[in-house]
N, C-alpha and C positions, 0 to 999 in steps of 0.2 A: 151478166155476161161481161166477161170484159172487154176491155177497149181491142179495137183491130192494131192500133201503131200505125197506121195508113197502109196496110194490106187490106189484100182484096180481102170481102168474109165466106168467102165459099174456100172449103178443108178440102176440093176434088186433088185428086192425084194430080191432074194436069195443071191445076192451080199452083199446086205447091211444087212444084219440077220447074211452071215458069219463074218463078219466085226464089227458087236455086238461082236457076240457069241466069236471071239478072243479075243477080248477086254475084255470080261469079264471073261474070261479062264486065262487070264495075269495075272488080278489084282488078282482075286481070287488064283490063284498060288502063287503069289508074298508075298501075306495074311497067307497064311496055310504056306510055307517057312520062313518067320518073326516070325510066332508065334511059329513056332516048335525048330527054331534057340532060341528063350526066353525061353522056358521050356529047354532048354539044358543045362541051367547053364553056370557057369564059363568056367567048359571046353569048351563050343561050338566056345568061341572066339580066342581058336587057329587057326590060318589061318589053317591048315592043317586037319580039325577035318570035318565032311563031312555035317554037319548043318552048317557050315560058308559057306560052298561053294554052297548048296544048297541056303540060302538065297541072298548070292551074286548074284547069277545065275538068281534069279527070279527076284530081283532090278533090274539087266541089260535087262532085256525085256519091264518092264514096263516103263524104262527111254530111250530104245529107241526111235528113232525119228520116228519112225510108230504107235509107241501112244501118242505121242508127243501133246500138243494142235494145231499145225495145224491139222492133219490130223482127229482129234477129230470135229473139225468147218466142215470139209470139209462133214464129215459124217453128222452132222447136218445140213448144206444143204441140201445134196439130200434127206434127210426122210423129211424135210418139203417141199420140191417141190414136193418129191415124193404123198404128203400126204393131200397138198393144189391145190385148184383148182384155176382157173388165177379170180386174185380178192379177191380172200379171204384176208384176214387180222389176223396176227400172235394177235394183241392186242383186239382183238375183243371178 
């Protein structure tokens, strides 16, 4: 069996939709964090200034190793078994 990449190991539809749906709550966080930290100006790049740490904060989720590219494949596995039937063909 292979390794999970620290996702959950249940393939349910609801499992893999929250496992979207965080993923793209990260990146999008990570997004609105970056951009707010750029309209801040100069001042924002004092360490201490609270758009630095906000953007800090949302880089370190999305450079996590649970969005990591393994665990990213790993999710694309199961939505295509989930979503193929035995036989089918990905290039077809």
């Amino acid at each position: 069996m292979p390794p999970s990449h620290g996702l959950p190991t249940g393939s349910s539809a609801a499992s893999i939709d929250v496992q979207l749906a965080s993923r793209h709550a990260a990146a999008q966080a990570a997004d609105v964090a970056t951009r707010a930290h750029r309209l801040g100006g100069a001042g924002a790049l004092h360490e201490e200034h609270p758009l630095q740490r906000a953007a800090r904060d949302a880089q370190a989720v999305v450079q996590h190793g649970l969005f990591g590219i393994g665990p990213h494949e790993a999710l694309g596995r199961k939505l295509v078994s989930r979503r193929m039937a035995p036989g089918d063909r990905i290039d077809a």
